[in-house]
C-alpha positions in Angstrom: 1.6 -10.5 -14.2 0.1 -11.6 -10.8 0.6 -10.2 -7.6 0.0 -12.8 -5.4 2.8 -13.4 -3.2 4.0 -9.8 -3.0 4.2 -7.9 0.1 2.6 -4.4 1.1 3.4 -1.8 3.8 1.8 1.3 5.2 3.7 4.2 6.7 2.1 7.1 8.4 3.7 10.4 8.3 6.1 9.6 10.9 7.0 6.4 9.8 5.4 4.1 12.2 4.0 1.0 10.6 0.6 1.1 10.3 -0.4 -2.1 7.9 1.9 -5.0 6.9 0.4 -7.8 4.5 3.3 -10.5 4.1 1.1 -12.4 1.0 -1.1 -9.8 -0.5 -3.3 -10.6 -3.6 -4.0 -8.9 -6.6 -6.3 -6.4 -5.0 -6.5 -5.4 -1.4 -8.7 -2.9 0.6 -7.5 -1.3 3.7 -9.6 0.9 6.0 -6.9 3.7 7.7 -8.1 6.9 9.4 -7.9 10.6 7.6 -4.0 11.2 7.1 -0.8 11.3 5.5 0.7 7.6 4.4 3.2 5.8 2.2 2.6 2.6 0.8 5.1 0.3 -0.4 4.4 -3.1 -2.6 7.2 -5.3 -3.3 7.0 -7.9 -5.5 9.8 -10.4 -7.1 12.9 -7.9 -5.3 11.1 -5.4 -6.7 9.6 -2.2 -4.5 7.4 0.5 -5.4 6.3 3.3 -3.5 3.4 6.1 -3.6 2.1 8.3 -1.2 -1.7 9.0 -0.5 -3.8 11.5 1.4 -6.5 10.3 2.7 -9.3 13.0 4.0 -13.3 12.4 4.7 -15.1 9.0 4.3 -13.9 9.4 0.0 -11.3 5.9 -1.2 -8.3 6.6 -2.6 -7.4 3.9 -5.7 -3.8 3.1 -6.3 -2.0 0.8 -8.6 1.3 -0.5 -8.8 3.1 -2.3 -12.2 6.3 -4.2 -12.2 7.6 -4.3 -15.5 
């Protein structure tokens, strides 16, 4: 299944949007400063969410699956 289309949203730790992407492809790179966020990806009504730590100049890889 493609992505294309779906929509993704960061959330710091206090909630404040931090990133929206309205049409977001199948993979996406987003620089954010050290912290605490929550990422949510919707897709066809469908939302899933995850939440990454992010600490020194090291990525952090996540992937998201609609079934």
């Amino acid at each position: 299944m493609n992505f294309c289309g779906g929509s993704v949203v960061v959330t710091d730790a206090r909630g404040n949007s931090v990133f929206e992407l309205s049409k977001a492809g199948p993979m996406l790179d987003v620089a954010l400063p050290n912290g605490n966020y929550k990422v949510n990806a919707s897709f066809n009504g469908l939302t899933e969410s995850q939440a990454v730590t992010l600490v020194g100049k090291a990525g952090k890889d996540l992937q998201f699956r609609w079934k």
